[in-house]
DOLOPA-779979 format. One line per field, with one value per residue (C-alpha): z, x, y. Coordinates in pm, whole numbers. Each point is the difference from the previous one (the first is absolute). Example, Ala and Ser with C-alpha at 12.3 -4.5 7.8 and 13.67 -1.06 7.14 Angstrom:
2
zz (780 -66)
xx (1230 137)
yy (-450 344)
end
This chain:
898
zz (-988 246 93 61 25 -230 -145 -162 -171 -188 -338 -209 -258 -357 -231 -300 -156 -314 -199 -19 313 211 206 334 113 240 308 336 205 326 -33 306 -134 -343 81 -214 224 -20 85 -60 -78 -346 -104 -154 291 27 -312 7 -182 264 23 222 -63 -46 167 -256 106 -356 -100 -276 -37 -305 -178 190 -169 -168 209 257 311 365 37 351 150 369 220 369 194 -353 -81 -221 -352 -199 -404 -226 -344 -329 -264 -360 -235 -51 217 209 316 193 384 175 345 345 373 288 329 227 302 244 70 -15 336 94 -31 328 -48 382 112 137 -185 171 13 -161 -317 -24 7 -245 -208 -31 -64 -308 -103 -48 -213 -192 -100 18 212 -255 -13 -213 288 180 -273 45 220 125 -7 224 120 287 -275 48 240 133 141 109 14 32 -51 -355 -56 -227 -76 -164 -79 -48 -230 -212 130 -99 -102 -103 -152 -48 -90 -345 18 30 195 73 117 24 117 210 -101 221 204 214 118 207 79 -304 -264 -111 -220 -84 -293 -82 -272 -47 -117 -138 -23 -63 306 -160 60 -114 103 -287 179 181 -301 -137 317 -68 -360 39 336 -282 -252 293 135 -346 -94 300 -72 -178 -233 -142 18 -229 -229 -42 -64 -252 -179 33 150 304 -4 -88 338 175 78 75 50 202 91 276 -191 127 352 127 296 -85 365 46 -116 95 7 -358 -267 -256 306 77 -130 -364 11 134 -303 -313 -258 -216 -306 -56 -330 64 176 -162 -99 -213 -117 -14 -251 316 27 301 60 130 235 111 275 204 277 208 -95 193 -175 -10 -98 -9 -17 303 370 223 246 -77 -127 170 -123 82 -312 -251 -128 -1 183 28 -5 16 -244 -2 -310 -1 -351 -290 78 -231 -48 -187 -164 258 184 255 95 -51 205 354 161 -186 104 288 102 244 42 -125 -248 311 198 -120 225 29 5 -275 -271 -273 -193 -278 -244 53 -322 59 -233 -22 52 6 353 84 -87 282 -53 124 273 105 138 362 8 104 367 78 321 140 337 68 356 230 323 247 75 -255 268 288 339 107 244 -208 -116 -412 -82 -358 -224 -313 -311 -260 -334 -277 -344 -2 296 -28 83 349 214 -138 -12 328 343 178 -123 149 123 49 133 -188 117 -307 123 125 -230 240 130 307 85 -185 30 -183 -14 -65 -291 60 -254 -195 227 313 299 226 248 171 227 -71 218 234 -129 -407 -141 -119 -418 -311 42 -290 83 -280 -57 -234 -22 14 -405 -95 20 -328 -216 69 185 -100 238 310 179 201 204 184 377 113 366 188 302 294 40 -367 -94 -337 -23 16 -419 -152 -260 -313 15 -274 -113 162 -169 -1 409 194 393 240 364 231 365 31 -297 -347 -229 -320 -401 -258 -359 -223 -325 267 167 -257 -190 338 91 356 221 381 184 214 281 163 179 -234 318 121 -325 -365 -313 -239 -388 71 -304 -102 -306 -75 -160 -346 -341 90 -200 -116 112 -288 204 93 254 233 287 265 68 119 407 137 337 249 -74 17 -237 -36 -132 191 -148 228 28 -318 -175 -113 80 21 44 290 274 340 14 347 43 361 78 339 111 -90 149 -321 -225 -349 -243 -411 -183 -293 -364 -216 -54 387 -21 319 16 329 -107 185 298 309 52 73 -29 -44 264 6 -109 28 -308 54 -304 65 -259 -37 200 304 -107 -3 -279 20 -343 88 -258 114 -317 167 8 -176 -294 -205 -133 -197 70 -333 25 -301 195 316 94 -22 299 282 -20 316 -90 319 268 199 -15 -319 -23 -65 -441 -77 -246 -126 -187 -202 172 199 320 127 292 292 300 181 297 42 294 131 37 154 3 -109 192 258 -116 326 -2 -381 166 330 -79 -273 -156 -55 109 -186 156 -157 41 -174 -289 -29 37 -274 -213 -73 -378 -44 87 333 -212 -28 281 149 -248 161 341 -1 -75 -333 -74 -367 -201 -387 -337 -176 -298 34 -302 -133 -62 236 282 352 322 297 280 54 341 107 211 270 -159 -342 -211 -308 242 -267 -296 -213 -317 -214 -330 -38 370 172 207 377 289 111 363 117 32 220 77 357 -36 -326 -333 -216 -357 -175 127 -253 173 402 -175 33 355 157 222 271 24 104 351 -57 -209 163 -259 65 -199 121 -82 238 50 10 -311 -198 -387 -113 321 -25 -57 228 29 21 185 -6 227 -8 257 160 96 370 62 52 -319 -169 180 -123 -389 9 186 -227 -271 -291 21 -212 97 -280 45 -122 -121 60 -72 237 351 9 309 246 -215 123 -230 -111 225 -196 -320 -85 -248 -207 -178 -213 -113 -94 -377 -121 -401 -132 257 175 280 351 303 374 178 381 88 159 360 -99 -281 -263 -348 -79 -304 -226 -193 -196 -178 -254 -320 -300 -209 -255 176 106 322 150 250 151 269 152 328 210 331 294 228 361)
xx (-2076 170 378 306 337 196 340 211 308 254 -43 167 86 -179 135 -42 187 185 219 291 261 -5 343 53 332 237 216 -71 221 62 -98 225 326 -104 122 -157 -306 -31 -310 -241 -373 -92 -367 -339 -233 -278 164 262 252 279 378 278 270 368 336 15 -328 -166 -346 -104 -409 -104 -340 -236 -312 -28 -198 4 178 139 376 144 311 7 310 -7 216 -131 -310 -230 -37 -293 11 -307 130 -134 84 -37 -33 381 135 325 50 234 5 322 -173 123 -113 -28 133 -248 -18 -72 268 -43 22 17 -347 -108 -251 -181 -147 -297 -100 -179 -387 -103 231 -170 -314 53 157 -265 -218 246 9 -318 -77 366 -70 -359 -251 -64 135 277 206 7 248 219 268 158 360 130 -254 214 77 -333 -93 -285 -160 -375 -152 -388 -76 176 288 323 217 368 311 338 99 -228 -281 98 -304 5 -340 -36 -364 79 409 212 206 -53 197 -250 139 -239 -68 -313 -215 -333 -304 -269 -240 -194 263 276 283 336 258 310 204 13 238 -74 205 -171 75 156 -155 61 -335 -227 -342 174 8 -303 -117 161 -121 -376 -14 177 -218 -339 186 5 -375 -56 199 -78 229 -168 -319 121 181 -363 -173 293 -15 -414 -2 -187 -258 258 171 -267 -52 -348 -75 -295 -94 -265 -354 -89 -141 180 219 343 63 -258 119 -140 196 -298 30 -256 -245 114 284 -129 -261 188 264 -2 275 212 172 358 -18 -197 321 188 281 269 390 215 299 256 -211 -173 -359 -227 -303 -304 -153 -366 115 -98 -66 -9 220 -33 233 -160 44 279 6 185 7 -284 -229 -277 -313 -113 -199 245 391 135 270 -116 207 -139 111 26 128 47 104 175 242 307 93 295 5 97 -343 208 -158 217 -203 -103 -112 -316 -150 -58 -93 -125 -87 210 221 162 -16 383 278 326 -97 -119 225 81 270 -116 211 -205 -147 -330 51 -369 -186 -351 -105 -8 -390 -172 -283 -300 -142 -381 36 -127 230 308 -132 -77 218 22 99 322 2 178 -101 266 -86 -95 -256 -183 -205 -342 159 298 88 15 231 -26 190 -30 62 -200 113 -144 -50 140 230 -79 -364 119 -54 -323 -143 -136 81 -119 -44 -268 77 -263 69 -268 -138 -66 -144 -319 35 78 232 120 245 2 270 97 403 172 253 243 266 -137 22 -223 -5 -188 -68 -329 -37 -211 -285 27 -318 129 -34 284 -19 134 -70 -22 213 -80 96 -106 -104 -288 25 93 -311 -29 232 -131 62 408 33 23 280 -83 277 -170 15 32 -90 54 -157 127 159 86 379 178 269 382 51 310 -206 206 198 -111 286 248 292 -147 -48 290 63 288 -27 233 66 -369 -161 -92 101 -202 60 -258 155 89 -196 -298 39 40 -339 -222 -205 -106 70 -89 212 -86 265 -120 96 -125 -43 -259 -152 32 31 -336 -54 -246 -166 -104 -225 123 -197 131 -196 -278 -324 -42 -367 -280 -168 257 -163 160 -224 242 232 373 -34 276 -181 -260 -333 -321 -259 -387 -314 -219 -419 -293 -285 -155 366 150 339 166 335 138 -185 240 115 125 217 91 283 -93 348 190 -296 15 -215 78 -222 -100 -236 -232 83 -331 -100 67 307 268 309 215 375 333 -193 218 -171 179 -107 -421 -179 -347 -89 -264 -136 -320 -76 -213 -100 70 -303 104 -252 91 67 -136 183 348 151 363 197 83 339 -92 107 -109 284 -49 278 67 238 183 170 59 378 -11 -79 305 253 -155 326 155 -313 -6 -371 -187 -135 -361 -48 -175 -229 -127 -260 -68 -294 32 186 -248 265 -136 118 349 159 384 52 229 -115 219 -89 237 306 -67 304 137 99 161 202 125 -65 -98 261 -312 -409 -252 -334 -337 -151 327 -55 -362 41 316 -212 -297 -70 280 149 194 261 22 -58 282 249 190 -72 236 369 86 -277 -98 -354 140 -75 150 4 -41 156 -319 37 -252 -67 57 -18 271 95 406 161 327 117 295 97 179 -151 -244 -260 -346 58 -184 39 -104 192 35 168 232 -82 -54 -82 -327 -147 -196 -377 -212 -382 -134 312 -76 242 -107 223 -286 55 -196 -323 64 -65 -373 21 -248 300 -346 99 354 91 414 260 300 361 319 340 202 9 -164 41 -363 -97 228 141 -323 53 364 -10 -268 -381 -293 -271 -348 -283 -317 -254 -154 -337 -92 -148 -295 -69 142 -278 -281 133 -43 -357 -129 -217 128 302 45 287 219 340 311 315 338 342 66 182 230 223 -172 63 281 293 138 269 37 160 236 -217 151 -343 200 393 228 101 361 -58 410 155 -218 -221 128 -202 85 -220 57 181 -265 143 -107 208 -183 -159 -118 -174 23 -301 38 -334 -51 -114 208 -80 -139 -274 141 36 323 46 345 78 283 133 259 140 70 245 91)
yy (2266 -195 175 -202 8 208 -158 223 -221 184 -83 180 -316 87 -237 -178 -284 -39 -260 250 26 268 81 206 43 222 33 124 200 109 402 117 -224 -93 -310 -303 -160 -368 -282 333 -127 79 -37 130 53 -298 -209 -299 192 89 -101 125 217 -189 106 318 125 -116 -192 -95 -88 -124 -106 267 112 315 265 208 -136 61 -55 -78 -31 -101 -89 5 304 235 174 -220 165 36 61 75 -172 -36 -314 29 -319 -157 277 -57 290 70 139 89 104 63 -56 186 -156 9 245 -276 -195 -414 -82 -404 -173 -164 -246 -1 -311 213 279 311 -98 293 -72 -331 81 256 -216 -237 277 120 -350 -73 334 -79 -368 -2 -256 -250 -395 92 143 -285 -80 321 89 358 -135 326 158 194 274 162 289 93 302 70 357 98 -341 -58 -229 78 -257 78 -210 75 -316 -198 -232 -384 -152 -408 -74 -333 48 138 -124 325 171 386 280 312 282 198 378 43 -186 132 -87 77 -265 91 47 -97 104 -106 66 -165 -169 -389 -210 -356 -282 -364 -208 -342 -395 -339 -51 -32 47 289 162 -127 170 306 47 -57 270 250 -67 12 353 139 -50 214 287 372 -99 -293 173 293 -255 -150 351 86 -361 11 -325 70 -200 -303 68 43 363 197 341 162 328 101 70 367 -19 -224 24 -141 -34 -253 -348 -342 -342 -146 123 -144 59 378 138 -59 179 299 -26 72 -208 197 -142 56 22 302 193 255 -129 239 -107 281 18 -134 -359 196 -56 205 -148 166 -224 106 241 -279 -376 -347 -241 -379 -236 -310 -370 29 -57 218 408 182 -304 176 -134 -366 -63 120 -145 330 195 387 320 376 251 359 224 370 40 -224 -254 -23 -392 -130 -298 -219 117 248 299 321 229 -213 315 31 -299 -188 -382 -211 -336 -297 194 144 -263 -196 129 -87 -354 -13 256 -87 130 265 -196 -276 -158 -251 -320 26 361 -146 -35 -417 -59 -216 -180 267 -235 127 303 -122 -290 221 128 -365 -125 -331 -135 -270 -95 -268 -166 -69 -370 -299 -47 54 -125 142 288 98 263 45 284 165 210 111 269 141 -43 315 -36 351 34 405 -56 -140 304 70 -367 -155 58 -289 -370 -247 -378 -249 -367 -187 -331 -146 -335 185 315 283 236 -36 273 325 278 327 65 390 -51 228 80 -323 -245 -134 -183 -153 -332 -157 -289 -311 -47 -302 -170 16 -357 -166 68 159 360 290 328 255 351 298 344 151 128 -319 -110 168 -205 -396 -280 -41 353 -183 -203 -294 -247 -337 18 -301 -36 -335 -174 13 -340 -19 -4 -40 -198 67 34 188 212 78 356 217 245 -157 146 397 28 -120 -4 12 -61 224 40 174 30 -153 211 -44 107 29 -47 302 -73 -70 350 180 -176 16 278 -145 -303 -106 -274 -243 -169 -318 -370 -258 -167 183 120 -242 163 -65 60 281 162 360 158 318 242 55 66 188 55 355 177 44 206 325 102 -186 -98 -67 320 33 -38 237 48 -64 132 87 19 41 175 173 123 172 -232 84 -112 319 113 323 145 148 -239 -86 -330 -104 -296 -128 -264 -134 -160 300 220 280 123 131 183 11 145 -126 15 128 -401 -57 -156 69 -182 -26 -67 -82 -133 -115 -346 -322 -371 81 229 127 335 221 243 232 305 329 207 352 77 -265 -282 -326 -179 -375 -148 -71 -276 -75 -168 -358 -134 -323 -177 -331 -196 -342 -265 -185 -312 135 239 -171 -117 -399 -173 -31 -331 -252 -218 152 -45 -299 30 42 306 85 40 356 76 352 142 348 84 378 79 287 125 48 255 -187 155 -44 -161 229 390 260 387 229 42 244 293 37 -370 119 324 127 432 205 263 245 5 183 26 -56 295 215 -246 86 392 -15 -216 219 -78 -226 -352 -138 -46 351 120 -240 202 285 -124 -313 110 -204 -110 67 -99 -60 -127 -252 -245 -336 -247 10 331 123 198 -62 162 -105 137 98 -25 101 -223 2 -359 -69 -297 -41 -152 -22 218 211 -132 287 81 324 34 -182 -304 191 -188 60 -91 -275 134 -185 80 -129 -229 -97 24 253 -34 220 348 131 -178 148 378 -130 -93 343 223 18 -380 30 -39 29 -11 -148 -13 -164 98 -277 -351 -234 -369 -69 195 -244 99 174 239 37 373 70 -37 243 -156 168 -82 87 55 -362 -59 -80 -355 180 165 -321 -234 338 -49 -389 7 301 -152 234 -119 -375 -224 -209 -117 88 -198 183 -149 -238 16 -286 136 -229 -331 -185 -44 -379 -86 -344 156 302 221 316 101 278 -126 304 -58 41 -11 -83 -55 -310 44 -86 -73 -105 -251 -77 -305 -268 -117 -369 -194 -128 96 295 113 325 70 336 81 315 126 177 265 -193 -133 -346 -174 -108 -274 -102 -208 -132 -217 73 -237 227 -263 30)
end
């Protein structure tokens, strides 16, 4: 079962609703003077029902539901007091309490411009476990957060607060005052108590508050409470609940991202109707649930949608005896069960009040698209210029856009570009580009000898190839002749009125509409002299509808890394397990190892190749024969070019020559092998870093790790550095690698739920990136030369090193035994195609290019732009994609004067 973080809300609301008025009043007094105590909070813990005391110390709340409630009365400079209550049907109580002055004195509240590092970076430790990781706090705000403490001790953080934590959540449209009982966590868990108080925020703005209702009404399907309200009302099945259980055998531990290929076969379905469900006399009910069950609710997208061929968010459940449910699906007895998954998974962002009543309980039915369709992704990308010379350079940037924004992390890692000459049907430049954090980059120069045409610059993914032609996105590249000009034309601004400009002493200082911020999930801006460069109506097909597989499965697989992989068979064709695969990389002079799976299948993974080198693979058996069939999987695809989904042809209006008319057919591209022109090793890493903080020597590795990993091995020799487990959105398990670090920062986080987001070092192989830890375990520790770590932040490393790096080398080859591996006839020789090295390629100087713009949603997105030397005019051209799927396209002129 996978183990998250464990929420523990004070809920001690159990309520039920009834035409006939219920009444609490009373007065609050000072219990040292007995003096009357005005403006005193008065209010059920996590409801909307709370007033204020007036001048004589009285309240008066009226209309709360019968049931069993906690009363609190808070006032700064006093003791906050808690009051267990019980309301009958038509009942009126009354309350005369009185407050303790508080033993710490209010002292005057300086706000510091810079707070003490370490309270920030606890704080946005506490913040994240308080109001939770998900888009929704992106729309809250902690009004004062200076009224929270913090202290760290054997690595767990406690958080406390004298006054109430302001909260305005303009996600679900109230404001919150919570005051804190208990905060802690750990890394691994998590736990905080407190009472809430709601009030709904106010707006004139009807789609605000359309806004508001529909995120209530989307955080209510997802909560225990609406899932007991569907076992109590037997609707289940209409809201879209399932129940499984492991079938005996089975490890619960062991979960894979398909379900109708894995998982399902593993399960077994129970039927609610089958539970044991009693009503006692008091409207309680009593609920015996499997001691452990895996529960789906299906239909919706959001944490914890874990598998990629099934609608369905997942939670774990664990039961150690009958739960007791009132009526309003509230469990009396929380201690004897315990959840995981999505049901735990709303924090503070996402709360609702307990009073809360959905206008519509039934979950929100979507239409059940094929189950593959939802871990589909798509590229959007942008070139910086409308067009290019043989020579240039052709800058691009782009995003990935998910079906299911959840699957991102576990979808691919790299993304292939191929410039297609579709006048003679080939490819003429091929590259593969890291997306990192859903987006890529990359550039590549024209060779000098290009002819002058209408070029094809496509993108996909490797598992795209799965889902049809409509997968990929294509943009003309238009390249020009040398002596070719267009002519001086004022192209017509697009958007004129959302992106404005303003020229200053030294900059242009640039806005981006609200309403287009706010709709925009990615953008890239271009700055240049219309002088030198003329806007053109370009054109782009963006991959959209795609078809859904017959066949499931899938051919083409998610590509998250460079690899290797082959077959190998004696000379009569059999194959056997356990035979030693040797692989050699002659630039970087190493050698790794594999061995054989029983059909002879070896896989090299997480290779450290850039642009496409030669490598070298020879197999011996486990007696030390030879084995002469070696089949290396190519690298090759076949992809038909149908006009249908070609971008039209470019506008020649603007060209003072006509340009040449293409024509294309469907026939196959087979791709051949393209080198990138430019190829760079990898940096060498004392180019990346002056000294390292600590040195551990090969040969301590390899004694330390006798029957266990590097990783290991490293552990206990490095001060602060720690080998962990988390849990990735998915749900799944992860290991990283923890660092402390002489720096303060987030740097690259962890991004496991079920701990708090910890920056974690940059790892770097031979000088290569490593962001799969989980894969250097298999490096051998007789391979390792060094491990060198730095805990400080170094220019070089850049944000993904900014709380250190640990760099491990392993031993090189001589020149010597590299020239006896390529000349010795066991070994074959096949290239490889790593992501490519584009540090050598020039950058544009003709054009200012921001590949990746900094969103604002609300508030409008503002941008600086040098101010050009020259006068003249110079164009804007901001490019992007929404969430929806569509493209926007703004440009707009501005006249820089003398």
């Amino acid at each position: 079962m996978v183990r998250n973080l464990l929420i523990c809300l004070t809920t001690l609301f159990i309520a039920s609703f009834s035409t006939r008025a219920q009444t609490l009043t009373g007065v609050v007094k000072d219990s040292k003077t007995n003096e009357p105590i005005p403006f005193a909070s008065v209010f059920l813990s996590n409801t909307t029902f709370a007033t204020e005391t007036n001048p004589e110390g009285a309240f008066n709340l009226k209309n709360i539901p019968i049931g069993n409630h906690t009363l609190v009365i808070r006032l700064i400079g006093y003791e906050t007091l808690y009051k267990s209550i019980k309301v009958a049907n038509g009942q009126t109580l009354t309350f005369n309490e009185s407050l303790v002055p508080s033993a710490q004195q209010l002292a005057e509240v300086k706000v510091q411009a810079n707070r003490d590092k370490t309270w920030e970076r606890n704080y946005r430790t506490f913040a994240q476990q308080f109001m939770g990781e998900t888009a929704a706090v992106k729309y809250c705000k902690l009004i004062n957060p200076w009224v929270i403490d913090f202290e760290e001790r054997n690595n767990e953080l406690t958080a406390k607060a004298e006054e109430a934590i302001e909260i305005e959540n303009r996600y679900l449209g109230y404001r919150i005052l919570y005051t804190l009982k208990s905060f802690k966590t750990d890394g691994n868990e998590t736990k905080f108590t407190g009472h809430a108080q709601f009030a709904e925020l106010w707006s004139d703005k009807p789609a605000e508050k359309s806004f508001w209702a529909a995120n209530r009404e989307q955080v209510f399907a997802s909560s225990d409470i609406h899932l007991f309200q569907s076992i109590i009302t037997r609707k289940t099945q209409a809201d879209g609940f399932e129940l499984y259980v492991d079938k005996p055998g089975e490890n619960p531990n062991a979960r894979n991202a398909f379900f109708y290929q894995n998982q399902s076969i593993k399960l077994q379905a129970v039927s609610f109707d089958s539970l044991t469900l009693k009503k006692t006399k008091d409207n309680i009910y009593q609920l015996y649930l499997p001691p452990r069950s895996e529960l789906h609710l299906t239909n919706t997208e959001g944490s914890f949608a874990i598998y990629r061929d099934k609608l369905a968010r997942v939670s774990w459940l664990e039961t150690r005896g009958p739960l007791f449910i009132d009526q309003n699906g509230l469990v009396l007895n929380p201690s004897e069960w315990v959840a995981s998954g999505y049901l735990v998974s709303q924090r503070m962002a996402e709360i609702l009040p307990l009073d809360y009543q959905s206008s519509a309980v039934k979950i929100s039915q979507k239409a059940v698209p094929q189950r593959w369709k939802r871990s589909t992704e798509k590229p959007f990308f942008t070139l910086d210029k409308p067009y290019y010379y043989a020579k240039d350079v052709v800058q691009v940037s782009g995003v990935m856009q998910y079906e299911n924004p959840l699957f991102g992390d576990s979808l691919s890692k790299i993304a292939r570009l191929e410039l297609v000459d579709i006048v003679h049907q080939k490819v003429i430049l091929s590259q593969k580009i890291a997306i990192e954090n859903g987006s890529f980059q990359t550039r590549f120069m024209l060779r000098d000898s290009l002819p002058a045409q209408d070029y094809l610059l496509r993108i996909y993914t490797s598992w795209m190839q799965n889902f049809g032609k409509n997968s990929y996105s294509y943009r003309w590249l238009r390249v020009l002749n040398e002596n070719e000009q267009v002519k001086q034309t004022q192209f017509e601004p697009a958007g004129q009125s959302l992106l404005s400009a303003t020229v200053r002493d030294t900059t242009i200082e640039a806005v981006l509409d609200a309403e287009i911020s706010k709709r925009a999930k990615w953008m890239s801006v271009t700055f240049y002299d219309t002088a030198l460069i003329k806007p053109m109506n370009d054109s782009l097909f963006f991959a959209q509808d795609v078809s859904v597989p017959a066949d499931t499965s899938l051919k083409f697989k998610v590509e998250r890394e460079i690899e290797l992989t082959g077959t190998a068979a004696n000379a009569k064709g059999k194959t056997e397990e356990g035979d030693v695969v040797v692989l050699v990389i002659p630039e970087q002079k190493t050698t790794l190892t594999a061995l054989t799976e029983p059909n002879g299948h070896f896989r090299f993974g997480n290779l450290s190749v850039t642009n496409t080198q030669p490598v070298l693979v020879s197999v011996t058996s486990k007696k030390g024969k030879n084995l002469p069939n070696i089949t290396i999987v190519p690298d090759t695809i076949v992809i038909a070019l149908p006009e249908n989904v070609l971008p039209p042809p470019m506008d020649t209006y603007s060209l003072t020559d006509k340009a040449q008319s293409t024509h294309w057919s469907a026939a196959g591209v087979a791709l051949q092998e393209v080198k990138v022109k430019a190829k760079r090793a990898p940096i060498a890493i004392s180019n990346i870093y002056k000294e390292a903080n600590y040195v551990v020597q090969g040969k301590d590795i390899a004694e330390a790790a006798v029957g266990m990993n590097i990783l290991v091995a490293l552990q206990g020799r490095v001060p602060g550095l720690r080998v962990v487990e988390v849990v990735d959105g998915a749900g799944f398990q992860k290991v990283v690698l923890l660092l402390r670090s002489s720096v303060t920062g987030e740097g690259f986080l962890a991004n496991g739920f079920g701990a708090a987001k910890t920056a974690i070092p940059l790892v770097l192989v031979d000088g290569v990136p490593f962001d799969n830890v989980s894969q250097i375990a298999n490096i051998p520790p007789s391979q390792v030369d060094r491990v060198e770590i730095v805990q400080r932040a170094e220019a070089f490393l850049g944000l993904r090193g900014y709380t250190g790096a640990i760099a491990i080398f392993t031993k090189k080859k001589s020149s010597e035994e590299i020239r006896a591996y390529e000349n010795d006839p066991n070994f074959i020789k096949r290239p490889v195609t790593g992501i490519a090295e584009v540090t050598d390629i020039p950058r544009d100087s003709q054009s200012v290019w921001l590949p990746d713009l900094t969103l604002q949603p609300f508030s409008g997105t503002a941008f600086q732009l040098p101010k050009p030397k020259e006068k003249g005019t110079y164009a804007i051209k901001v490019e992007g994609v929404d969430y929806s799927g569509k493209a926007i396209r703004l440009l707009h002129y501005v006249t820089v004067k003398p």
